[in-house]
TORROZA-596596 format. One record per residue (C-alpha): x, y, z. Coordinates in pm, 1 decimal. Layout:
// residues N
+----------+----------+----------+
:       c1 :       c2 :       c3 :
+----------+----------+----------+
:        X :        Y :        Z :
...
+----------+----------+----------+
// end
This chain:
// residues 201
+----------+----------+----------+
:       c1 :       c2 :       c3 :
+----------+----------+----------+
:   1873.5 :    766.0 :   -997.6 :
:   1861.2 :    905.4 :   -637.0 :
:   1477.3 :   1027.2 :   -573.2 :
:   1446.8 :   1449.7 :   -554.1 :
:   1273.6 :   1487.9 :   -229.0 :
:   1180.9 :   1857.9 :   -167.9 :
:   1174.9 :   2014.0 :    158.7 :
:    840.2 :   2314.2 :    208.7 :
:   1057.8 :   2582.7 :    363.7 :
:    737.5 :   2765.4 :    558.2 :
:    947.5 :   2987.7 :    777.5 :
:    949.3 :   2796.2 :   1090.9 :
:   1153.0 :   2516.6 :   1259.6 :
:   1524.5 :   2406.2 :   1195.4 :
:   1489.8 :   2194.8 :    842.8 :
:   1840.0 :   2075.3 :    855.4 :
:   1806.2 :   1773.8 :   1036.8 :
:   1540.6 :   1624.5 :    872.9 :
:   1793.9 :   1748.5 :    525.9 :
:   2092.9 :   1534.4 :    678.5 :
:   1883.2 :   1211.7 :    759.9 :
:   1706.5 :   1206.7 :    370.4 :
:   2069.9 :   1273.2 :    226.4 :
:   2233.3 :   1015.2 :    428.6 :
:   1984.8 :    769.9 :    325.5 :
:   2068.4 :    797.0 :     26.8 :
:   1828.5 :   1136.1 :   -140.9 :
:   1881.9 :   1428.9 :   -367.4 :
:   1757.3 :   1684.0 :   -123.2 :
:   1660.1 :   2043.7 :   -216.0 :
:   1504.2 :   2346.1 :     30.2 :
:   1230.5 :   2476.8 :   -145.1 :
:   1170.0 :   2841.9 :     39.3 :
:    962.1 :   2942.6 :   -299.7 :
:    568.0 :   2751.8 :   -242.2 :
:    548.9 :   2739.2 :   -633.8 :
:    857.8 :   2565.4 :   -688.4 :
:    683.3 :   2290.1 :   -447.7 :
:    450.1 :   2240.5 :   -715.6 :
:    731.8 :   2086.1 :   -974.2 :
:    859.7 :   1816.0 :   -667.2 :
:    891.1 :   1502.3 :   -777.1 :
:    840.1 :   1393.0 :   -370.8 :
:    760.3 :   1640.8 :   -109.0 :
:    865.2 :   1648.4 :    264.2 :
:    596.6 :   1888.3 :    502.4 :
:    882.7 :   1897.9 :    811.9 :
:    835.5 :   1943.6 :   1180.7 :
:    842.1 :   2225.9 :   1468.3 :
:    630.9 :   2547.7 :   1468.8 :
:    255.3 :   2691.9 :   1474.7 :
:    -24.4 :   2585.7 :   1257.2 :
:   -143.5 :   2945.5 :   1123.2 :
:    278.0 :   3069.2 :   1061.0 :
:    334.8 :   2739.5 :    925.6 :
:     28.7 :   2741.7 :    656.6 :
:     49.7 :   3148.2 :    580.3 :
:    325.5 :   3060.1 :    258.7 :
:    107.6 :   2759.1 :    162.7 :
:   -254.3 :   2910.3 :    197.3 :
:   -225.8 :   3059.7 :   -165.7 :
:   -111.0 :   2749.4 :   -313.1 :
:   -361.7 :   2498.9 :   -104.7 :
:   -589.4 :   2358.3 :   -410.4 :
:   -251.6 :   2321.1 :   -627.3 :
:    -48.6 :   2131.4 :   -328.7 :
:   -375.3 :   1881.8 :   -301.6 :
:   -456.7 :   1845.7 :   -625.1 :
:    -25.3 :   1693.1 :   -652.6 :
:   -128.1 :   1481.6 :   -369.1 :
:   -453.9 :   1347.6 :   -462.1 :
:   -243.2 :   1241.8 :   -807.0 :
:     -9.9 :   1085.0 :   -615.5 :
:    276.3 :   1245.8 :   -552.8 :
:    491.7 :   1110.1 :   -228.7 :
:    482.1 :   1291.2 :     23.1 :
:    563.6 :   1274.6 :    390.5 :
:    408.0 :   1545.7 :    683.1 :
:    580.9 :   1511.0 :   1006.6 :
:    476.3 :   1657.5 :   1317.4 :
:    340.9 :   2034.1 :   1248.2 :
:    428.6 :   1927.2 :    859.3 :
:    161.1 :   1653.2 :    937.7 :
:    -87.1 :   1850.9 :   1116.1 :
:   -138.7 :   2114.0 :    847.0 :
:   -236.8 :   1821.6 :    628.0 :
:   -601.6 :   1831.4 :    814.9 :
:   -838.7 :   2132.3 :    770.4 :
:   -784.0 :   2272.3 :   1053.5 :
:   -641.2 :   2277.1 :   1413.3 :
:   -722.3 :   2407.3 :   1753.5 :
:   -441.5 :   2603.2 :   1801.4 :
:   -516.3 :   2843.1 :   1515.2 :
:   -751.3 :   2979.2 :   1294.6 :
:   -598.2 :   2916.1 :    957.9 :
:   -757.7 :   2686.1 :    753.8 :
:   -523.7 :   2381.9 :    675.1 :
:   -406.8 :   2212.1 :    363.2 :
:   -808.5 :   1989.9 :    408.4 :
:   -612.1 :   1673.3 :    241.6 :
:   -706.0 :   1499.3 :    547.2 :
:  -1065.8 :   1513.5 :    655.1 :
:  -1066.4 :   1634.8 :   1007.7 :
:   -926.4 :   1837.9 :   1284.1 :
:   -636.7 :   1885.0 :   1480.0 :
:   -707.3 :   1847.3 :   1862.3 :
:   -495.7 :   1934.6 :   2165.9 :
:   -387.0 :   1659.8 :   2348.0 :
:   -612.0 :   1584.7 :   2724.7 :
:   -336.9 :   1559.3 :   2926.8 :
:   -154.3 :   1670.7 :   3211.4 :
:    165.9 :   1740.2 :   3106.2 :
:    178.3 :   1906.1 :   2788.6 :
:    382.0 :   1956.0 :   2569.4 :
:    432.2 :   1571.4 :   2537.3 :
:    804.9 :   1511.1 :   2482.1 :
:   1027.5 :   1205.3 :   2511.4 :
:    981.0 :    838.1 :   2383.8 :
:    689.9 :    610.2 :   2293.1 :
:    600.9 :    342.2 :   2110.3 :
:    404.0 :    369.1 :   1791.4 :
:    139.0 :     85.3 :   1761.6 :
:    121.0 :     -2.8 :   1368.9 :
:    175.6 :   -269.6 :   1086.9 :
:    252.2 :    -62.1 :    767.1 :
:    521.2 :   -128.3 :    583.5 :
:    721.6 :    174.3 :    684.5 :
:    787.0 :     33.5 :    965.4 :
:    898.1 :   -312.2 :    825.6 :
:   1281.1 :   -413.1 :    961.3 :
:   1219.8 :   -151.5 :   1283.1 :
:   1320.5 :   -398.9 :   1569.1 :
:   1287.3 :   -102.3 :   1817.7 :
:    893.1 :    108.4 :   1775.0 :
:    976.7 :    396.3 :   2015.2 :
:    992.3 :    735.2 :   1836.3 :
:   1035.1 :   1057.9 :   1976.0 :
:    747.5 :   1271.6 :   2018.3 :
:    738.8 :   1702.6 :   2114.5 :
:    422.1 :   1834.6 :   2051.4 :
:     80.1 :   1942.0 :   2251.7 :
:   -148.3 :   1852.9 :   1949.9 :
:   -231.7 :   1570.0 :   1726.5 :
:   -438.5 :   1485.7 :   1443.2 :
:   -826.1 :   1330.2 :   1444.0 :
:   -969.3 :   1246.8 :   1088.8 :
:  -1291.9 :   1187.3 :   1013.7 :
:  -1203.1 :    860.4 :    843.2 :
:  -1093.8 :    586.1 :   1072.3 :
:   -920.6 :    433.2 :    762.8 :
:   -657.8 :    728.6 :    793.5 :
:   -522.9 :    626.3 :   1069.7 :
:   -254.2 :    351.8 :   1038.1 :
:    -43.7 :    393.2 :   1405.3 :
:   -146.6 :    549.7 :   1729.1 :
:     36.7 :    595.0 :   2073.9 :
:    -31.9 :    602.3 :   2447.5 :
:     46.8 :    901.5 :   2654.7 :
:    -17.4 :    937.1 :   2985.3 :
:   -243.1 :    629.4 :   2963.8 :
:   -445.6 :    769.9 :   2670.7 :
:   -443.0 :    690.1 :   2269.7 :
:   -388.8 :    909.0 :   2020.8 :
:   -383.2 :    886.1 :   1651.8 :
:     59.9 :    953.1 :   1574.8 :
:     55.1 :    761.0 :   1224.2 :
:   -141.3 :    844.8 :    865.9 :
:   -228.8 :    778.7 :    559.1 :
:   -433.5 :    886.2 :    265.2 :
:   -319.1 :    755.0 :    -91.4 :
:     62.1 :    838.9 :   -146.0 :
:     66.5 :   1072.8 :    157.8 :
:    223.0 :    987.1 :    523.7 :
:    215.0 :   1172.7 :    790.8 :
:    369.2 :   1091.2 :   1120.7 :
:    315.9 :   1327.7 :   1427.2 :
:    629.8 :   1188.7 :   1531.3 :
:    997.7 :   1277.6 :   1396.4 :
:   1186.3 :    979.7 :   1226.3 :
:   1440.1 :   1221.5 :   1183.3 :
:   1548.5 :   1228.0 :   1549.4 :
:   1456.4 :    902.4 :   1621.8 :
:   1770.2 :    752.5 :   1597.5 :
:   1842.7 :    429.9 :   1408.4 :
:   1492.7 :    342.1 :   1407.1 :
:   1408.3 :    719.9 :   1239.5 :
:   1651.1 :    589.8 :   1002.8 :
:   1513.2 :    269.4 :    911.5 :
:   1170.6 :    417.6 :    838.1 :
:   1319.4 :    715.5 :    629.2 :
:   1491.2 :    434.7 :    399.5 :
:   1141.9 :    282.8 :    386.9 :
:    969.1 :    604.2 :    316.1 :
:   1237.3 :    625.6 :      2.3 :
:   1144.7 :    283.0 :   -117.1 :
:    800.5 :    333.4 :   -127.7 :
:    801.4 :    674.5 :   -298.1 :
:   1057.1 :    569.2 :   -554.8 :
:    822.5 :    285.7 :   -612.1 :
:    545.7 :    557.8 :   -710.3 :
:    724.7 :    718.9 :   -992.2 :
+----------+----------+----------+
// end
């Protein structure tokens, strides 16, 4: 059986690409604009593009239900803003975040900002096992610093600088990149991301 993978619909961002590249990898894919139907997913999908505090005002009532899922292990994948809102909270709002992930989002110290285009992500999980090709494509001014070193499974030089782009706590990825629009590489690591979360059920 295909996995369900359920996509938060928070209001923000275009969902349908990151839709397209689960189906074609072979997912049942469903748009879940109603928070409490999140709460039935067999595998949830946080996606990318938009502000921390519009992002987390659907999910805010539903925070200790949506952690408790992933502290019992149910997959689930945060990408970019999707990942962020997986910490407790960010500097470019004042919302408190999802607090899966111990720590903060931080904006990036750079001179050009937002940071958009390719770069390589430095990691050895095995998400990214049969990617010939690390570079992923990155759009965003903020990233995510936990608390816990061990969280932190990739990171990624920008403008001569590291940052933390890859995560992990339990069943529960988060990249600050977007596999979806990375290409065939994106692609790969979806398929992997499937793998692994069918494995968990």
């Amino acid at each position: 059986m295909p996995l369900n993978i359920s996509i938060t619909d928070y209001g923000v961002g275009n969902l349908y690409s990151i839709k397209h590249s689960l189906m074609n990898c072979g997912a049942n894919v469903t748009i879940v604009d109603d928070i409490r139907d999140v709460l039935d997913a067999e595998c949830i999908v946080f996606p990318g593009v938009g502000a921390f505090d519009r992002t987390m005002e659907k999910l805010i009532p539903y925070r200790e239900e949506i952690c408790r899922m992933l502290a019992d292990g149910t997959p689930a994948l945060g990408i970019c803003i999707g990942m962020q809102i997986l910490f407790k909270g960010s500097d470019e709002g004042t919302s408190p975040g999802l607090g899966f992930y111990d720590g903060r989002v931080r904006k990036l110290d750079c001179r050009m900002i937002p940071h958009m285009g390719w770069n390589q992500v430095v990691t050895d999980d095995p998400l990214f096992d049969g990617i010939a090709d690390n570079n992923f494509y990155f759009v965003h001014s903020y990233y995510g610093k936990p608390e816990d070193d061990s969280l932190t499974i990739g990171t990624t030089e920008y403008e001569g600088k590291t940052f933390q782009s890859f995560f992990r706590k339990g069943n529960t990825y988060g990249t600050q990149f977007h596999p979806e629009k990375s290409s065939v590489s994106g692609r790969r690591f979806l398929q992997n991301f499937i793998t692994f979360a069918e494995g968990q059920l």
